[in-house]
C-alpha positions, 0 to 999 in steps of 0.5 A: 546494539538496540533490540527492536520487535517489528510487527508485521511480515508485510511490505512495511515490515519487512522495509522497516527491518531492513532499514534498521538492520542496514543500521546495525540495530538487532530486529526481530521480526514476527509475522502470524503466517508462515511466510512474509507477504502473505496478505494485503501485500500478496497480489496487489496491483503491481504499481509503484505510481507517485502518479496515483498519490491523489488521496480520496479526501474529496466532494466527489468521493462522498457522491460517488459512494452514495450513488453506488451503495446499492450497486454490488458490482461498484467500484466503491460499495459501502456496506450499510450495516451499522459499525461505530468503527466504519461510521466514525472513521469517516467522519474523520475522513469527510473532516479531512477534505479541507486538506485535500490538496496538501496531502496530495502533494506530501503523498506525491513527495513521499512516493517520488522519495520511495523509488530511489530506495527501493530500486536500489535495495533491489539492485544491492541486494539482487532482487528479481520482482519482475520489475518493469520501467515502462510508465503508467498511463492513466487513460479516462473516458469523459471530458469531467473525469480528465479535467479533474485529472488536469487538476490533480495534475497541477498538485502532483507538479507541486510534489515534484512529479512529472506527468503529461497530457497525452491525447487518445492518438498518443495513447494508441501510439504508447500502449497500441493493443488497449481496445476503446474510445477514451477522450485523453489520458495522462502518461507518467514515465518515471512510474513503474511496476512489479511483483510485490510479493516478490520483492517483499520476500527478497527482501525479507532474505536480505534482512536476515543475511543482515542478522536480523530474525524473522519469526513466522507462524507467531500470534501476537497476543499482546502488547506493553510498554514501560517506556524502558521495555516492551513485552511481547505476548505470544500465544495463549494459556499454558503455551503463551510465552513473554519475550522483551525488546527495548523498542518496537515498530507496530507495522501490522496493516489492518491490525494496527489498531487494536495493537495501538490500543493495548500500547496506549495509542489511538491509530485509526486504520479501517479495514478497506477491501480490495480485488484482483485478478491474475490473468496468466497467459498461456498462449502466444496470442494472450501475451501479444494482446496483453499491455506492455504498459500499465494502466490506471483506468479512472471510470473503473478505479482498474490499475494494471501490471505486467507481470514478466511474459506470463501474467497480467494483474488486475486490481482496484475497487474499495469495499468498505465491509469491516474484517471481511476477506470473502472473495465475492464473485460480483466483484470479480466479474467486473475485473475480468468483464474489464480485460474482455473489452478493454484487450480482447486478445486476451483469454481469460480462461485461467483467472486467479482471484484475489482479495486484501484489506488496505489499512487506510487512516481517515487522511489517507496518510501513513502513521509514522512516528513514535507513540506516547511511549519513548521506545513505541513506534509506528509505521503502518495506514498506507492504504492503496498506496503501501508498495509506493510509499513503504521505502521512504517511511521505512528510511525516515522512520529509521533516521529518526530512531537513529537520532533519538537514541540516548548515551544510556542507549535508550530510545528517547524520541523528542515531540513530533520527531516525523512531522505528520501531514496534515490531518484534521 
């Protein structure tokens, strides 16, 4: 049996193992905090939206975060302070455009081949997330914003997703306690939502009733390969220990990159910062007003979940502002401005806020594959979408390192064994 070390306790870590386990391979999962899902995958915004696969690789972006430098309560905010990292990750991000429209439609696919796993490894494995399969409406404001849409609409179709015009009656009739005027939406039914943490923690269970070893609380340090076995570093000075597996999967987030370094590969993944707030609803009255449908909010980037009776999540923004986790009321304000006016039935009295960073690739596509060493592999740089995609690149990373396993029991990837969307 195979040793394989997984870096990361998040969503694609804790698939990835289980995925592998599932296989029969012995992993070892180590995570620095004390449990698993403890950051960017703790209280993200709860969907599961093939509907929302549209990578940002566009003119309109460009403007937008231009436009809103100098705002702080913005829906995008770009910190001006100079970094070679930042500044050159989007260059890459701008030279990205020209592939758009592909990588929307591959994001698309990969997000509609994530739900049939997912469901049923929580069905399999008795997870309670507090899933709800009741669709995404996307609702916009102006005629400009909801034919863009119908243009995504178009490349979404290409990836396989159903999704439909719904004008602002029909919104009203699908999710009756949202409060505006709005000029049209698009309603998404095979979406749904759920508690992430939840379900990663579930999952993690499920992993280790399959023999795997999750190893919380351990600094990684560093990384090596010779290409037969990998060396894992833990702590420091006279505490620091040498552990070896013959292969590893680096799923670590916002930290993959400077693990790729140390293994020899260059994975381009910027920190980008997001909010959220839960809105626990204490009363009957707040529980009634509060959607039963989520929502997807274009003018303010805002997703929302229903998270069983009690909570409602909140979520979006990008903040392009390095390693930085500060919780920023200015960013707050706007979330909770956002229920007041959008379900003023709902108190928002007890408000909890949040922040984590997405590990974002320049082309706002995953890492997935192998690295320049035949026994290093990659699955990491979801970006706002790690949730969504997570199943399907954990189920095809580990079909690939299934099929690249040699008679000596070697991992032995051929050259582009996972076809990478397309990047520039």
């Amino acid at each position: 049996m195979k040793s394989i070390a997984i870096i990361g306790g998040g969503i694609t870590g804790v698939t990835t193992a289980y995925a592998l386990a599932k296989r029969g391979l012995k992993v070892t999962l180590f995570e620095r905090q004390r449990y698993a899902a403890m950051e960017t995958s703790f209280a993200n915004g709860g969907q599961l939206s093939a509907s929302n696969a549209e990578v940002w690789n566009h003119p309109s972006t460009i403007v937008k975060g231009i436009k809103w430098m100098l705002k702080s309560d913005a829906p995008l905010l770009v910190n001006p302070k100079p970094s070679w990292h930042k500044f050159s990750w989007m260059a890459e991000f701008i030279a990205n455009i020209p592939n758009y429209a592909e990588n929307t439609i591959a994001s698309a696919k990969l997000a509609i081949a994530a739900r049939a796993h997912l469901h049923s490894w929580a069905a399999a494995e008795g997870i309670d997330f507090d899933a709800k399969h009741a669709g995404i409406l996307h609702i916009y404001r102006s005629k400009a914003s909801y034919d863009h849409a119908a243009k995504v609409n178009e490349l979404l179709a290409k990836g396989g997703l159903s999704r439909r015009a719904v004008t602002p009656d029909e919104m009203r009739a699908i999710e009756p306690t949202l409060n505006g005027t709005y000029y049209g939406g698009f309603f998404t039914e095979s979406d749904a939502t759920g508690d992430i943490h939840k379900f990663t923690t579930g999952l993690a269970a499920a992993v280790e009733r399959l023999g795997g070893v999750l190893r919380f609380g351990d600094t990684i340090t560093n990384l090596s390969s010779n290409g037969k076995r990998v060396a894992v570093t833990l702590g420091e000075g006279v505490d620091q220990t040498i552990e070896t597996f013959e292969g590893v999967v680096v799923c670590a987030g916002v930290a993959s990159r400077a693990f790729a370094q140390q293994l020899g590969d260059r994975v381009n993944i910027y920190p980008v910062k997001g909010y959220s707030i839960t809105v626990n609803l204490l009363d009957t009255a707040s529980q009634q007003g509060a959607p039963a449908v989520s929502l997807l909010d274009d003018e303010t980037k805002l997703v929302t979940s229903r998270l069983g009776l009690d909570r409602f999540r909140v979520a979006g923004t990008a903040e392009f502002n390095g390693f930085n986790k500060d919780i920023r009321a200015d960013r707050i304000r706007p979330l909770v401005d956002w229920v007041n006016q959008c379900f003023p039935k709902v108190s928002t009295r007890q408000v909890v806020p949040w922040a984590g960073l997405r590990p974002m690739t320049p082309s706002m596509m995953p890492r997935v594959g192998p690295g320049k060493q035949p026994n290093v592999f990659y699955n990491t740089g979801h970006g706002h979408l790690g949730w969504t995609l997570s199943a399907a690149t954990a189920e095809a990373l580990a079909e690939t390192m299934m099929h690249s396993v040699d008679t000596s029991g070697r991992i032995t990837v051929p050259p582009a064994a996972i076809t990478q969307p397309a990047q520039a």
